[in-house]
C-alpha positions, 0 to 999 in steps of 0.5 A: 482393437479387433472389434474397432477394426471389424466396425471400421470394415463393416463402415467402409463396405456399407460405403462403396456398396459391398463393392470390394474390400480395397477400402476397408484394407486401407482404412485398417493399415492407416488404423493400424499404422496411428495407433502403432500398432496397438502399442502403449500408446493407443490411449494417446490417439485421437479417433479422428486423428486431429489435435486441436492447436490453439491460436495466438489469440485463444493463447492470450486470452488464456494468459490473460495478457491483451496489449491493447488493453491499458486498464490494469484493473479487468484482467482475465485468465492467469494474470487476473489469479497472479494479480488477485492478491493486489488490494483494490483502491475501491477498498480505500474509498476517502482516497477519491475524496482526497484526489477530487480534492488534489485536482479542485486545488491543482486547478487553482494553484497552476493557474496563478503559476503559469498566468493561463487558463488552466484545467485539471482533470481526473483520468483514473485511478488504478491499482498496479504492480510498480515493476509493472508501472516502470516498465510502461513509463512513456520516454522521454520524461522526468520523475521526482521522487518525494518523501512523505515525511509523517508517512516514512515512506516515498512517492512517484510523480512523473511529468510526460514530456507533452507537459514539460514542454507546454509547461516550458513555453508558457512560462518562458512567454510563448505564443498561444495557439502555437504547438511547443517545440519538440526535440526529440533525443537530447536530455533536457536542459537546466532551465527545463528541469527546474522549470518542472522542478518548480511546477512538481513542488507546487503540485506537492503542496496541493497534494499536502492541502488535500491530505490535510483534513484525513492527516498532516503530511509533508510531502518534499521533493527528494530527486529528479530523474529521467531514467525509470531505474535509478526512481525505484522506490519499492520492489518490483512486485509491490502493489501502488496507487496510481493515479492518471491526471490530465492538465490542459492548458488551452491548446497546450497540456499533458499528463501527470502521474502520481504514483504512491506505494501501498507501504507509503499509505499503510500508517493511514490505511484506517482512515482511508477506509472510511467511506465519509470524512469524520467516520469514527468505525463504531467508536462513541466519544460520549463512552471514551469521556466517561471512561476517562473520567471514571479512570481518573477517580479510580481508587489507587493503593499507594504502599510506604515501604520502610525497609525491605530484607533478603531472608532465606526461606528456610528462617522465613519458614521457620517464623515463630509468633514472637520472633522479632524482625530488626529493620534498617530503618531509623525514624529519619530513613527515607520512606519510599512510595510505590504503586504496585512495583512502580516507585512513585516517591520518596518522603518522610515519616512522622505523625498527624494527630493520631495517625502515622503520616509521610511527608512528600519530598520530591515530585513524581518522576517523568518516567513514573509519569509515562510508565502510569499513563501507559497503564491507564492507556491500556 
């Protein structure tokens, strides 16, 4: 500290020309007076006296949250490591084949259901957190929950508002180049809500044609809600699909979004993972035929089992060459079949020729049937 001082001294006098030692003094008081008097806290001081205070900006950048970025997918800073355990859709490639597929066949669809010349298209596809998704749903709005039924799971479809009233007006015979009525701050009627009803249903059966050549699903519709918290079909933390299209209807139209958890898509998580329909990830049928072939002329050891006892080890130990073991068997007992442990059948014992033979009786059992085809399997 002393040396600090004496430079600091030497600095303000080569400053005003060796003209007095006012200067100096001062500067050594308002040292002394920063550094609290070269207490403890002397290595928590800046030389220059100034700290560095981030603005609300640089603050925001950090945190890594923008308001006026919508895409979920460029995130920087703390969010981006928060979000980086979220599954990108880009690692599911065949779900842009069955959307693209999804939008070709709505285009069709909505034509014939609304007599209009109807356009579809694909905004985006993004993977987001389904707290997330609730939390920035435009009100008012209508959302139908579905069930996949083959997938055991459930979806989320929302119709904005734009489209609930286009979609109103053309099917009730409005006139074109006119905007729909809007009335904001009342809930929406019976006819508006199956009108939707009946456009979400048509919307589902397309979904259901564009899964259909990656596997069946049934997807029906469950509800319809207009407050996002009675819709939440997973936890707010989980990672889904979200998918953004656009329907025009010349002068008229909205937006659809299809939202679908990644719980919902995991019994199918293998074939989504294919980058082209039929993608068989190394298998060879020609090898699976063989083996299958080969499976069924494998020899088998089949045992007739006449009797069975329980001796204790000791006798079993104490066995002698010429002892006599008596079963409970006569030559009209039921001979028993078995494969390994599994019982196959029973029959009858007699003689063919020169050799002992079991006739069968019965046929194999449904469960013996199930219990060997599992072993095969394996």
């Amino acid at each position: 500290m002393a040396q600090w001082e004496a430079e600091l001294a030497a600095e303000a006098e080569a400053a005003t020309g060796g003209g007095g030692d006012g200067g100096a003094g001062d500067l050594a008081a308002e040292w002394e007076a920063m550094v609290g008097g070269g207490g403890g806290d002397a290595r928590m001081a800046s030389p220059t006296g100034a700290e560095r205070i981030l603005n609300q900006d640089e603050i925001d950048s950090l945190l890594g949250f923008d308001l006026s970025d919508d895409d979920y997918n460029e995130r920087s800073g703390i969010r981006a490591i928060i979000n980086s355990a979220m599954v990108s859709y880009e690692r599911l490639p065949m779900l842009e084949i069955v959307f693209d597929r999804l939008v070709r066949l709505m285009t069709t669809s909505l034509r014939n259901f609304t007599s209009d010349n109807v356009e579809v298209s694909l905004d985006n596809i993004s993977s987001i957190r389904f707290g997330d998704y609730l939390n920035s749903i435009p009100l008012p709005a209508i959302l139908a929950v579905f069930r996949a039924e083959e997938l055991d799971n459930y979806g989320l479809l929302t119709v904005d508002s734009n489209l609930i009233y286009s979609i109103v007006d053309v099917l009730l015979g409005g006139r074109r180049g006119t905007a729909a009525l809007r009335i904001e701050g009342r809930p929406y009627t019976t006819i508006e809500r199956v009108l939707v009803q009946r456009m979400v249903e048509v919307i589902l059966h397309d979904a259901k044609m564009a899964f259909e050549p990656l596997t069946p699903v049934n997807f029906n519709l469950d509800r319809l809600e207009t407050n996002p918290r009675f819709a939440a079909i997973a936890r707010p933390a989980n990672a889904a699909i979200l998918v953004k299209l656009r329907i025009d209807m010349e002068d008229r139209g909205g937006r659809v979004e299809l939202l679908l958890p990644y719980a919902t898509l995991e019994p199918i998580r293998k074939m989504l993972l294919q980058q082209f329909m039929g993608e068989k990830f190394g298998r060879d049928n020609i090898w699976e035929s063989h083996l299958a072939t080969e499976l069924w002329t494998t020899q088998m050891e089949v045992r007739a089992v006449l009797d069975e006892q329980q001796m204790p080890l000791s006798e079993v130990l104490n066995l002698k060459v010429g002892e006599t073991i008596v079963l409970n068997a006569t030559a009209d007992s039921p001979i028993e079949l078995r494969c390994g442990t599994i019982p196959l059948t029973n029959g009858k014992m007699g003689r063919k020729g020169h050799n002992i033979a079991v006739r069968v009786d019965h046929p194999l059992a449904a469960s013996t049937k199930r219990r060997l085809t599992q072993i095969r399997k394996k």
